[in-house]
TIMI-2910 file (N, C-alpha, C, CB; in pm, 1 decimal, decimal comma, always signed):
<rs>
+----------+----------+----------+----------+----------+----------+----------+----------+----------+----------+----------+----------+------+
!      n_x !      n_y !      n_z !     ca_x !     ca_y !     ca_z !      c_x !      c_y !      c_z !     cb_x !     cb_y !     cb_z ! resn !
+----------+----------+----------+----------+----------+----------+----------+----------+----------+----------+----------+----------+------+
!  +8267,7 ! +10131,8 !  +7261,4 !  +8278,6 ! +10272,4 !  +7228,8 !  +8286,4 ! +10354,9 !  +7358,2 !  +8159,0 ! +10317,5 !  +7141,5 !  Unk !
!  +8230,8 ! +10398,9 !  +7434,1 !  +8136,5 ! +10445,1 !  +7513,8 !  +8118,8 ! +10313,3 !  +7675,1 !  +7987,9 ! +10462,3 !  +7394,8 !  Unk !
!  +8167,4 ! +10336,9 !  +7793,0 !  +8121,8 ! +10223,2 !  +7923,8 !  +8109,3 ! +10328,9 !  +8008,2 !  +8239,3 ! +10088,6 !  +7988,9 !  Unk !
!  +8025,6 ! +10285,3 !  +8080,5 !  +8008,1 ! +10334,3 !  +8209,9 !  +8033,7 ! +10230,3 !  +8331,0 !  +7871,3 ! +10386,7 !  +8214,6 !  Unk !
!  +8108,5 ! +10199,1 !  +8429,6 !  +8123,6 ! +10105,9 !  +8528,5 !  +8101,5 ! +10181,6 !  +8683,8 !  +8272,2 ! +10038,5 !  +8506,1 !  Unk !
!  +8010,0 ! +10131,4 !  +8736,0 !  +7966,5 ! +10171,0 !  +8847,6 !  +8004,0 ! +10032,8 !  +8956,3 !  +7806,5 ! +10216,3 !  +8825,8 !  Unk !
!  +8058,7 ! +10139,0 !  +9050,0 !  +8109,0 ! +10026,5 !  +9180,7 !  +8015,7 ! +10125,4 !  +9363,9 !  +8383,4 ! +10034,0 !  +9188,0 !  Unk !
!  +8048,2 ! +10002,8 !  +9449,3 !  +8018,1 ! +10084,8 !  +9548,9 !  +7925,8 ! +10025,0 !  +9614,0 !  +7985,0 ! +10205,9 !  +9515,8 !  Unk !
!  +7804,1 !  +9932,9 !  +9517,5 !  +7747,2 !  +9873,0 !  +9596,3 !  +7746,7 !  +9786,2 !  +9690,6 !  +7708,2 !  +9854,9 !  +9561,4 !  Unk !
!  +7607,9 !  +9751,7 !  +9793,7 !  +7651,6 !  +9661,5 !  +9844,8 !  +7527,1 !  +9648,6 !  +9935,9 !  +7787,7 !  +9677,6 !  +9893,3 !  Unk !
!  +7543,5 !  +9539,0 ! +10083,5 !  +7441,5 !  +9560,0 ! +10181,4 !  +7466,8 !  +9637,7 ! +10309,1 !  +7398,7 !  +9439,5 ! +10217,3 !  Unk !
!  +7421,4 !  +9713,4 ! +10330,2 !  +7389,7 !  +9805,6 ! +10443,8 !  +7298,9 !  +9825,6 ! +10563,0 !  +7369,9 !  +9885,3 ! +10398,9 !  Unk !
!  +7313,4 !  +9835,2 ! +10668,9 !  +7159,7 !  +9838,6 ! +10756,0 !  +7126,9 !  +9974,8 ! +10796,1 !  +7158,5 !  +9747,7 ! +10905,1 !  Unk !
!  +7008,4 !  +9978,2 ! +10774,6 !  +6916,2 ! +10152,0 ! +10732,4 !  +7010,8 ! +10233,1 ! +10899,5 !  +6623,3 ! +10140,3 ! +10757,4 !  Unk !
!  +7011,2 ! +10322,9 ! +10793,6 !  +7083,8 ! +10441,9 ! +10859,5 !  +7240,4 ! +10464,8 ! +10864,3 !  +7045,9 ! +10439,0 ! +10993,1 !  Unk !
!  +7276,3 ! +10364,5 ! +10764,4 !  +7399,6 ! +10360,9 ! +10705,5 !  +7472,2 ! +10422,7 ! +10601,2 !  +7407,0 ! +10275,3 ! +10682,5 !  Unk !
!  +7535,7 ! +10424,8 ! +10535,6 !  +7609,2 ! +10473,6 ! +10430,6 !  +7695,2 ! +10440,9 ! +10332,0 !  +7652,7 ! +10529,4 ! +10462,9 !  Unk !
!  +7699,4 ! +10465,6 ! +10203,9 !  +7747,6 ! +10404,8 ! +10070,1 !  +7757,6 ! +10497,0 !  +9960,4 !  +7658,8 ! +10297,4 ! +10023,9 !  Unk !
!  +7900,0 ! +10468,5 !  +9908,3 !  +7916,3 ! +10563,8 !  +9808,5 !  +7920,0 ! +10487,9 !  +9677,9 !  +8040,3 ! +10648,7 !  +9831,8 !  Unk !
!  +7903,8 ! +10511,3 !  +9556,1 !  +7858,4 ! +10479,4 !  +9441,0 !  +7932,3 ! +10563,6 !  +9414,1 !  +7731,3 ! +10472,4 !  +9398,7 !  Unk !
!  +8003,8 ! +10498,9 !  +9299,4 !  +8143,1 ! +10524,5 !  +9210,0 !  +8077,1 ! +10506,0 !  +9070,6 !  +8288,3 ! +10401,3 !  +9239,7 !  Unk !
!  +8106,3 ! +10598,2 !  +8965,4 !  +8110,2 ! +10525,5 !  +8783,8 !  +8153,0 ! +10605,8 !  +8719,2 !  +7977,0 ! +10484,5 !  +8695,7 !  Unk !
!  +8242,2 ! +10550,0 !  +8662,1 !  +8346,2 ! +10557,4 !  +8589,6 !  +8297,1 ! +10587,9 !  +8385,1 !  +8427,7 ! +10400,6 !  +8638,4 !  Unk !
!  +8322,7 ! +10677,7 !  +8352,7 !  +8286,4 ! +10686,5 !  +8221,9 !  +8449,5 ! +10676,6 !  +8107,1 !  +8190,9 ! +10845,5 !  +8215,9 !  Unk !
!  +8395,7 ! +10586,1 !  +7984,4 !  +8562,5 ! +10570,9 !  +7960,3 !  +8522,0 ! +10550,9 !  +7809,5 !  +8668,6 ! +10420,7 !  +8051,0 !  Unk !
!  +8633,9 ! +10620,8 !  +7680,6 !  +8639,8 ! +10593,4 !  +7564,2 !  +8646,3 ! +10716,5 !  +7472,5 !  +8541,5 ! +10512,6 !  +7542,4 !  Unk !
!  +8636,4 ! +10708,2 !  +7377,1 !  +8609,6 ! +10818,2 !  +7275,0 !  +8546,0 ! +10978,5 !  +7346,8 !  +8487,3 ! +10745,0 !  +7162,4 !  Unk !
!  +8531,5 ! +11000,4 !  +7466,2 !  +8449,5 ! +11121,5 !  +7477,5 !  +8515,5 ! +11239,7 !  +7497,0 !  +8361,3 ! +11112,7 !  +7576,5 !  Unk !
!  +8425,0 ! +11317,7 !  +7405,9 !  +8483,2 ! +11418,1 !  +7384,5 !  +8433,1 ! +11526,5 !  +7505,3 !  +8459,1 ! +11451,2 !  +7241,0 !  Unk !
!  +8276,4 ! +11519,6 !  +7576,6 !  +8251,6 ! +11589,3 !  +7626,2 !  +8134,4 ! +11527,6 !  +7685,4 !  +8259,1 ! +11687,5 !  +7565,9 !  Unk !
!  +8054,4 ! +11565,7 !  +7790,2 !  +7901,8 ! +11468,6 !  +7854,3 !  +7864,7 ! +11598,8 !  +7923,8 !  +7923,2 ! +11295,1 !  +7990,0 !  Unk !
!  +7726,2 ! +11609,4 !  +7894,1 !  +7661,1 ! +11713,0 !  +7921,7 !  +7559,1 ! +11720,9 !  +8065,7 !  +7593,6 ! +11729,3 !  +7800,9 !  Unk !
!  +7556,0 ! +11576,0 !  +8090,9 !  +7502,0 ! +11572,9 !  +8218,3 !  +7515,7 ! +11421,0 !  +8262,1 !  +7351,8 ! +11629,4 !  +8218,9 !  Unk !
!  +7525,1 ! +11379,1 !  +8400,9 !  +7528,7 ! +11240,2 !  +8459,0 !  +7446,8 ! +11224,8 !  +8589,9 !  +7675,8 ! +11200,1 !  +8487,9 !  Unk !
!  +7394,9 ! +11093,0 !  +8534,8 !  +7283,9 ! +11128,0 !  +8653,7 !  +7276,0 ! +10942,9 !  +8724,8 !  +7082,4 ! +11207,3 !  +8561,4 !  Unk !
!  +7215,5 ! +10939,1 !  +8831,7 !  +7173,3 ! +10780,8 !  +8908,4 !  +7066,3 ! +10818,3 !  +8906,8 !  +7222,4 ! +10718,9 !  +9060,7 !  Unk !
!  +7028,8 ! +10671,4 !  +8854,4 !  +6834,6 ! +10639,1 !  +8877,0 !  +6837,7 ! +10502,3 !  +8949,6 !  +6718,2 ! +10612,2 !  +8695,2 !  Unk !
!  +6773,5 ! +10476,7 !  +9011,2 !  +6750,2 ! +10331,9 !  +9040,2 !  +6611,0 ! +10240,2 !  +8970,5 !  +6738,0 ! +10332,3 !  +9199,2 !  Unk !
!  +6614,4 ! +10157,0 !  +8990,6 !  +6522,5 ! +10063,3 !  +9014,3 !  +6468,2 !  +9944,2 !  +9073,9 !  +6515,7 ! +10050,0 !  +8961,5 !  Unk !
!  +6414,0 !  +9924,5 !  +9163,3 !  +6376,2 !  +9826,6 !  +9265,0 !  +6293,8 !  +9743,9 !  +9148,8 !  +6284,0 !  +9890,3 !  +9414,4 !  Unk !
!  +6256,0 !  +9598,2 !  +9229,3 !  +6156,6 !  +9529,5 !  +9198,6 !  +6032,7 !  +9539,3 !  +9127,9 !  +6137,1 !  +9504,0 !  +9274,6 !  Unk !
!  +6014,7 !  +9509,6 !  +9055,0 !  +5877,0 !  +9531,9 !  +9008,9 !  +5866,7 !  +9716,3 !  +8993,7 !  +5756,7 !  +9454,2 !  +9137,6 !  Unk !
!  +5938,2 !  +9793,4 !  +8987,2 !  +5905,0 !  +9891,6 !  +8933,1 !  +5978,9 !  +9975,9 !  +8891,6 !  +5843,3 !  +9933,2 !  +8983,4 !  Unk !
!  +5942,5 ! +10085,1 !  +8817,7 !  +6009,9 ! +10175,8 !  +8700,3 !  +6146,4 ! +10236,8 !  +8779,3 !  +5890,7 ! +10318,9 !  +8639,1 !  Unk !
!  +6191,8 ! +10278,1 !  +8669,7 !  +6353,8 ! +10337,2 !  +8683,1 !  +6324,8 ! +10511,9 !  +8679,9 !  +6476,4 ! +10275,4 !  +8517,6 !  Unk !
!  +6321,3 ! +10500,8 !  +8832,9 !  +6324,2 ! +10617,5 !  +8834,8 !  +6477,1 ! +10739,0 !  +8873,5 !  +6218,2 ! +10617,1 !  +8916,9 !  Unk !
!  +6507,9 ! +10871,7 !  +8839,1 !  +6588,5 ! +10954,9 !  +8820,7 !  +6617,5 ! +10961,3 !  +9014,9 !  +6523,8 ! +11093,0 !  +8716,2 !  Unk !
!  +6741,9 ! +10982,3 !  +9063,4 !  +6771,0 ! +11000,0 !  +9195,2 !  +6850,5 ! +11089,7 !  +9192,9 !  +6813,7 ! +10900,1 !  +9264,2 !  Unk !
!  +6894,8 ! +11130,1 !  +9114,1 !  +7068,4 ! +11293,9 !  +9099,4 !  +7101,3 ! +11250,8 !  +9010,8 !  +7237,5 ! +11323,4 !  +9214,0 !  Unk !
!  +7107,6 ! +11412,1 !  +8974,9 !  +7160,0 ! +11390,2 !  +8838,0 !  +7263,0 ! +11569,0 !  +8890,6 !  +6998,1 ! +11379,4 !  +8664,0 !  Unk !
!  +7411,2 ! +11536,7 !  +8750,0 !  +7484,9 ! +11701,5 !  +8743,4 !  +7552,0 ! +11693,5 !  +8670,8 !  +7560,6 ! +11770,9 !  +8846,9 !  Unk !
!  +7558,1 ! +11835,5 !  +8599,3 !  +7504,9 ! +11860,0 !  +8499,6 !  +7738,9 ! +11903,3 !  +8438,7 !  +7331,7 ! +12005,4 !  +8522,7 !  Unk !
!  +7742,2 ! +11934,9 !  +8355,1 !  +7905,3 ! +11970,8 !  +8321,4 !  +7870,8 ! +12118,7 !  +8405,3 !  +7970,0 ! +11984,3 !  +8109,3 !  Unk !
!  +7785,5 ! +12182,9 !  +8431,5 !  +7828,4 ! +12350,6 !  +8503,1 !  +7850,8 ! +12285,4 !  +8681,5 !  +7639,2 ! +12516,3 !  +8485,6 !  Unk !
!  +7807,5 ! +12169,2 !  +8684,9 !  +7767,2 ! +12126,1 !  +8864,2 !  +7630,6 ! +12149,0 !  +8862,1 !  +7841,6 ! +12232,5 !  +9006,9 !  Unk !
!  +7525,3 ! +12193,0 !  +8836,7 !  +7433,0 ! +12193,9 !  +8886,3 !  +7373,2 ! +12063,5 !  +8969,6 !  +7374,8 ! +12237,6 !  +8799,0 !  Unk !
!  +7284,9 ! +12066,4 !  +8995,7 !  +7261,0 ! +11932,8 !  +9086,7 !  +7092,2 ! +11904,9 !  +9060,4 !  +7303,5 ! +11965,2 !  +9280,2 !  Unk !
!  +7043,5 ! +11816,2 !  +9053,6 !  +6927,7 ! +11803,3 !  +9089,9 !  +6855,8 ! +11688,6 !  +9182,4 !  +6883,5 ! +11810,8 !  +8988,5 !  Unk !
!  +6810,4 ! +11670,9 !  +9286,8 !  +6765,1 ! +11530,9 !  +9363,8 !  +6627,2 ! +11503,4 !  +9360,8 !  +6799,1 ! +11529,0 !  +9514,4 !  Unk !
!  +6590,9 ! +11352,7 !  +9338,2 !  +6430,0 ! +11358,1 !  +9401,6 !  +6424,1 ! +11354,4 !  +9508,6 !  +6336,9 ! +11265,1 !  +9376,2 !  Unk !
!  +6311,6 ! +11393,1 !  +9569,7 !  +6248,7 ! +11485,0 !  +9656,8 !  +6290,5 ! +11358,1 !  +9787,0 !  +6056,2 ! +11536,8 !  +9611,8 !  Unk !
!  +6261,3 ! +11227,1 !  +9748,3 !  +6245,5 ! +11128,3 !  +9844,0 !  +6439,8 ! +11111,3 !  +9885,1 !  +6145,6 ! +10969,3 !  +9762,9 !  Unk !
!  +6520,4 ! +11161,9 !  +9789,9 !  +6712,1 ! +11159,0 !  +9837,7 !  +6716,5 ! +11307,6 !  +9914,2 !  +6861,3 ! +11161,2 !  +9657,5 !  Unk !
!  +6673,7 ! +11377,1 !  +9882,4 !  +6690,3 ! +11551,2 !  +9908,8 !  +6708,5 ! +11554,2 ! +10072,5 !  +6524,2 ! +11661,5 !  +9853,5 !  Unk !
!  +6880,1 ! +11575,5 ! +10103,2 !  +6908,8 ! +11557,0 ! +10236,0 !  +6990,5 ! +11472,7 ! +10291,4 !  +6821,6 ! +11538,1 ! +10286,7 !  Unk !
!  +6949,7 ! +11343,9 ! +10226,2 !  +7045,4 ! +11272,1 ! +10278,5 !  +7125,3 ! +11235,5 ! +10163,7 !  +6997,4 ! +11162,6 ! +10357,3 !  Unk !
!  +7110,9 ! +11243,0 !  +9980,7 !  +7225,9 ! +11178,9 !  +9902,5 !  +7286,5 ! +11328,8 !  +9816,2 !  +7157,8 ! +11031,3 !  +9781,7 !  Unk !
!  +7353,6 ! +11252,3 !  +9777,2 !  +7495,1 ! +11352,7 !  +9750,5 !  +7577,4 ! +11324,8 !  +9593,3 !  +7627,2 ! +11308,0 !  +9891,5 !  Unk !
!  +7510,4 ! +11399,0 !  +9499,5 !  +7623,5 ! +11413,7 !  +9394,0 !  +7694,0 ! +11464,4 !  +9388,7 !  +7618,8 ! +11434,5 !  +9309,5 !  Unk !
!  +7836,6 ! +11442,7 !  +9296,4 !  +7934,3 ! +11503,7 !  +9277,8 !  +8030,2 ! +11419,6 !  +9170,1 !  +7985,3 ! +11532,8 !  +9407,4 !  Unk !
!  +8081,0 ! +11539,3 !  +9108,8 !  +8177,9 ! +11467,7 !  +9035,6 !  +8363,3 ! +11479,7 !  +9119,1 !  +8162,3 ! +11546,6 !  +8864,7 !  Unk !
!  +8411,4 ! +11364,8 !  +9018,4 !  +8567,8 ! +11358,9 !  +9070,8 !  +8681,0 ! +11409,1 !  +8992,5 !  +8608,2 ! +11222,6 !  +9093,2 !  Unk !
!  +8762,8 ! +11394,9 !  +9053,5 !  +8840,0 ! +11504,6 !  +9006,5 !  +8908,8 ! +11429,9 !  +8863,3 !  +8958,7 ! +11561,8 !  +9134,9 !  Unk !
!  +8898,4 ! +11315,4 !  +8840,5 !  +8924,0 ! +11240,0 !  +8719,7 !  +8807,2 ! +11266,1 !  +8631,8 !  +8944,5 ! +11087,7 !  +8746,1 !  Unk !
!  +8834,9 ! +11284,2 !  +8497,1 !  +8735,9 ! +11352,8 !  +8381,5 !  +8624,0 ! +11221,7 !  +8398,3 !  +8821,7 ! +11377,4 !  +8186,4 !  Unk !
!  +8516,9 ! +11295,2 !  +8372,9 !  +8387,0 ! +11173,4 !  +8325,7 !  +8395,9 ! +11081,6 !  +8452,4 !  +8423,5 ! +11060,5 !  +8154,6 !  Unk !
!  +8416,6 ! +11139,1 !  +8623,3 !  +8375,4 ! +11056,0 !  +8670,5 !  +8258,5 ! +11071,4 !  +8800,8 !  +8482,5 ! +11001,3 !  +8687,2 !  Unk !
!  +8169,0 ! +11042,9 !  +8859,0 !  +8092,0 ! +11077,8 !  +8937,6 !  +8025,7 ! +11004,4 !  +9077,0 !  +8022,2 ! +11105,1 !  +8860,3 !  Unk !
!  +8031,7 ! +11072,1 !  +9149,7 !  +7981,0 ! +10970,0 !  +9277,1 !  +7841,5 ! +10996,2 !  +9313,7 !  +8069,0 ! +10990,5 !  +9420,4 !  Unk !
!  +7813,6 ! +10892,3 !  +9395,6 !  +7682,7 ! +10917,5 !  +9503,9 !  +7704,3 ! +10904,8 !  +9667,8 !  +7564,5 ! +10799,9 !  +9470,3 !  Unk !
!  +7741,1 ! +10965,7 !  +9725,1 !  +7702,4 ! +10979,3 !  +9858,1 !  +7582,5 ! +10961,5 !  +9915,7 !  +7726,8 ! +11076,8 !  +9888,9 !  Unk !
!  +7557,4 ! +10843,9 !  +9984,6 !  +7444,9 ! +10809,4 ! +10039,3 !  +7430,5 ! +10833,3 ! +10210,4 !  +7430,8 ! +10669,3 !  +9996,3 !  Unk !
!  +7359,8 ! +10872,5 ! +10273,4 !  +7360,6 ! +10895,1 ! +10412,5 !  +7238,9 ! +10852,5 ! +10439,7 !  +7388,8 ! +11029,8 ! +10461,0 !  Unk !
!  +7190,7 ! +10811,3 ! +10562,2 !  +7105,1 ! +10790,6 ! +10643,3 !  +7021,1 ! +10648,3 ! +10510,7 !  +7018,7 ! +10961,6 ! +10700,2 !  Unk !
!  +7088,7 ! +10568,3 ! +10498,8 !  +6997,9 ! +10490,1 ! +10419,7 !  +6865,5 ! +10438,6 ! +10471,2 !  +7065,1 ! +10385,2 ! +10380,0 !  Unk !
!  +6781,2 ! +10418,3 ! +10377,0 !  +6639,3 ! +10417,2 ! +10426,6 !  +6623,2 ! +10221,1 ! +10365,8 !  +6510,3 ! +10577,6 ! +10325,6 !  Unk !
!  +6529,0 ! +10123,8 ! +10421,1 !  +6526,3 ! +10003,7 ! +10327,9 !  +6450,4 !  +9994,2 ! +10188,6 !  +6473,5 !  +9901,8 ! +10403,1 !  Unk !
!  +6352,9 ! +10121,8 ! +10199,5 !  +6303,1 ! +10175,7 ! +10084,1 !  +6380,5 ! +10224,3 !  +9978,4 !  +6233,5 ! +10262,8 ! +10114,1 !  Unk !
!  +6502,9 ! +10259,9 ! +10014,7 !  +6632,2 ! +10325,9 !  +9906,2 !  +6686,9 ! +10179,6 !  +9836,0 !  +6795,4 ! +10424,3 ! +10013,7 !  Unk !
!  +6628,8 ! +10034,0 !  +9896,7 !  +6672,2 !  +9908,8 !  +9786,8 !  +6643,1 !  +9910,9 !  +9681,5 !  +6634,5 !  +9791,2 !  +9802,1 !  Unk !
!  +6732,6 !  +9892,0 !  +9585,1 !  +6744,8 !  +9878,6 !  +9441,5 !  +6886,9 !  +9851,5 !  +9335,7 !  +6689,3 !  +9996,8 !  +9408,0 !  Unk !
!  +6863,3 !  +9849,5 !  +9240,0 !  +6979,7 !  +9825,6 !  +9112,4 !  +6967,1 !  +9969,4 !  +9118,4 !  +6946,5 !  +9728,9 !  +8940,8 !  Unk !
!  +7131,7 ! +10014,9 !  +9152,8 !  +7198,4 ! +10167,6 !  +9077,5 !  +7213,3 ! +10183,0 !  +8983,8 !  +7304,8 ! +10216,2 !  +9092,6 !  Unk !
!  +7199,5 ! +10254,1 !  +8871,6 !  +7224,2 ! +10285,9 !  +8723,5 !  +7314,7 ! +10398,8 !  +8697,5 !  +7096,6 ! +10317,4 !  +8653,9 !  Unk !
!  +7454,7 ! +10402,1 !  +8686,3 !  +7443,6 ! +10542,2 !  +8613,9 !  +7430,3 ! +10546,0 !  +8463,5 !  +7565,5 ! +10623,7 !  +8643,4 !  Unk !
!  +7380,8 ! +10708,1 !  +8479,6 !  +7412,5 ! +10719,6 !  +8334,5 !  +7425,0 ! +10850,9 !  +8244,5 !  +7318,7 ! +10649,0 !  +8277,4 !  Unk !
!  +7494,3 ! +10838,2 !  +8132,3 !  +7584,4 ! +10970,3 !  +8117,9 !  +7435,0 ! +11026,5 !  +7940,7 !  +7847,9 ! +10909,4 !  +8061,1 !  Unk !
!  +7372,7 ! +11135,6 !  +8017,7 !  +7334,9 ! +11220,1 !  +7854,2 !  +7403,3 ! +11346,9 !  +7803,1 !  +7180,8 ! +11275,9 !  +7850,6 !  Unk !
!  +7378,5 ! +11337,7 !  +7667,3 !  +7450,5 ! +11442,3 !  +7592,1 !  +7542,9 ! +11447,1 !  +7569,7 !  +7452,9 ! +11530,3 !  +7615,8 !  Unk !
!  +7629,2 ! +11269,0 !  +7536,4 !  +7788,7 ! +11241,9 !  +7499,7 !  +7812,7 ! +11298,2 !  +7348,3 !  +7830,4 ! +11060,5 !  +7504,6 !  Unk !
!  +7902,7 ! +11374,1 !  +7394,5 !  +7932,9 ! +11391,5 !  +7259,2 !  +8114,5 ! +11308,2 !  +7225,4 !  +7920,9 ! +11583,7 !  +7233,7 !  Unk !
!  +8107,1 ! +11231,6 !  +7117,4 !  +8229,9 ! +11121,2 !  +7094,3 !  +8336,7 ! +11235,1 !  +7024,6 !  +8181,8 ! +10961,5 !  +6968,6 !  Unk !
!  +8431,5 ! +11197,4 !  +7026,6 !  +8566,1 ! +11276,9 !  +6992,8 !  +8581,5 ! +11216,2 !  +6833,2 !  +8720,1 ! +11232,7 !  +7114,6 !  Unk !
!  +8487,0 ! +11107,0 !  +6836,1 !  +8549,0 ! +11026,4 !  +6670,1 !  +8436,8 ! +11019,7 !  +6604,2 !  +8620,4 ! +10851,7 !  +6666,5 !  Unk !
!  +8291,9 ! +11086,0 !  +6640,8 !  +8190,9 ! +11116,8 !  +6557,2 !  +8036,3 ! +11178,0 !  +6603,6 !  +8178,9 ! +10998,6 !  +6492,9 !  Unk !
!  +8016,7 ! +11246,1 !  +6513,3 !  +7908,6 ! +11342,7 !  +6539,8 !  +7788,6 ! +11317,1 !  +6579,0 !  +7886,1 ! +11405,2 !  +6450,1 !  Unk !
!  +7686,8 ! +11436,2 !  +6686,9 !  +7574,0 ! +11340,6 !  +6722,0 !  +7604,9 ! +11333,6 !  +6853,7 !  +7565,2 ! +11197,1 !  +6649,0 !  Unk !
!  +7486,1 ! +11320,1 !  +6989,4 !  +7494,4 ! +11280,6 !  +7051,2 !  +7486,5 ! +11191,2 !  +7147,4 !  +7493,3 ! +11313,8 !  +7040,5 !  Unk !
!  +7460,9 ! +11107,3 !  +7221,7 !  +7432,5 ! +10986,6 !  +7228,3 !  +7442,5 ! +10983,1 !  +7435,2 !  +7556,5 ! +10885,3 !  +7112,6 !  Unk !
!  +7316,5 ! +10887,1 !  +7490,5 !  +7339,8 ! +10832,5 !  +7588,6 !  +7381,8 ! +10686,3 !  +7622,3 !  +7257,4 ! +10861,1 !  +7632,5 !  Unk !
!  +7425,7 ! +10716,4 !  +7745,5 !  +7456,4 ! +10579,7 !  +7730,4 !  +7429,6 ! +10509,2 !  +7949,6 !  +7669,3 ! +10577,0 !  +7637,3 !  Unk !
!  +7410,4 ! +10396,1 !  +7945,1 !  +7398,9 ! +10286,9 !  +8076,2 !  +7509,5 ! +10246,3 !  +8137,5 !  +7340,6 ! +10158,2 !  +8044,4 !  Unk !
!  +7507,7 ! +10236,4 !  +8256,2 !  +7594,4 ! +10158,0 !  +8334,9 !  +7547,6 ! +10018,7 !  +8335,9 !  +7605,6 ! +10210,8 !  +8470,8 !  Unk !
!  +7587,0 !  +9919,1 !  +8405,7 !  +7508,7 !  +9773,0 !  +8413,2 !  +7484,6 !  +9767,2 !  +8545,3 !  +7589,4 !  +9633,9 !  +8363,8 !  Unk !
!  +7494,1 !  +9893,9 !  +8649,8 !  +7423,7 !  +9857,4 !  +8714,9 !  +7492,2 !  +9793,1 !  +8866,8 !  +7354,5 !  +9783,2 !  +8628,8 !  Unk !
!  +7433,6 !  +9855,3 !  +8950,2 !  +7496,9 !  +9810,4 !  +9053,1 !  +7444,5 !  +9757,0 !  +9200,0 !  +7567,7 !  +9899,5 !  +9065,6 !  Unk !
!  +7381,4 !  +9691,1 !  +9253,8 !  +7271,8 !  +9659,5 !  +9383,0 !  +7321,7 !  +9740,3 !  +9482,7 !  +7261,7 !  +9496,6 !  +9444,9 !  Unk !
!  +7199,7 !  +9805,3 !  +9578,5 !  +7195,7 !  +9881,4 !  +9663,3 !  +7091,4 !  +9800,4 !  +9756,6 !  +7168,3 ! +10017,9 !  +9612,9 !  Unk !
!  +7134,7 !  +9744,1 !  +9886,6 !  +7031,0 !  +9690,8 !  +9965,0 !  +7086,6 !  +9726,3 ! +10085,0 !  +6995,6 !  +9543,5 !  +9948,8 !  Unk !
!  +6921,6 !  +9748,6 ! +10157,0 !  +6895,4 !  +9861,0 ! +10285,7 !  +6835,4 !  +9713,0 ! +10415,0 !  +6717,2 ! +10030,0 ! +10226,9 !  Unk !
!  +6872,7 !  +9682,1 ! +10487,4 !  +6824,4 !  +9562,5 ! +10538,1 !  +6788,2 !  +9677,0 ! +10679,7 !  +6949,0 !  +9403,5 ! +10547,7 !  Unk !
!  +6660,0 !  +9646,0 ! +10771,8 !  +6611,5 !  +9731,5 ! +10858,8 !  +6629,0 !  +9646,3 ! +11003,8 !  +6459,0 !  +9776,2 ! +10814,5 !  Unk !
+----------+----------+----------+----------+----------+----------+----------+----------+----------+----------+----------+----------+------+
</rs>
């Protein structure tokens, strides 16, 4: 129905840089916000940027400075600009798109990327 494919990852050595690509594709009629969370090892999936269909932007506090949302100029698609990578920034990338609304039925719905590795070697 509904994919999200995220590219971009990869290995890096801290103080490097990587952009994160994902691609949203199918029935949509409209997505109300897209955001990257990660998750490292052993712990929760947390929110890293998220923006919103006006652009708004939001970062946690620990990206604020050095990463970078934005969308592309192809519908439903969004990047991450990463700068100054830290080895603490290692993890599985996620995007993911809330507030889809489908062109072929009502309701709204989120949806996952599968995900993409981000490793910071120091």
């Amino acid at each position: 129905q509904v994919q999200l494919v995220e590219s971009g990852g990869g290995l890096v050595q801290a103080g490097g840089s990587l952009r994160l690509s994902c691609a949203a594709s199918g029935s949509i009629f409209s997505i109300r916000r897209m955001d990257w969370y990660r998750q490292a090892p052993g712990k929760q999936r947390d929110l890293v940027a998220a923006i919103t269909s006006g652009d708004s932007t939001n970062y946690a506090d620990s990206v604020k400075g050095r990463f970078t949302i934005s969308r592309g100029n192809a519908k439903n698609t969004v990047f991450l600009q990463m700068n100054s990578l830290k080895p603490e920034d290692t993890a599985v990338y996620y995007c993911h798109a809330d507030g889809v609304r489908l062109a072929t039925s009502p309701g709204t719905y989120n949806y996952w990327g599968q995900g993409t590795q981000v490793t910071v070697s120091s």
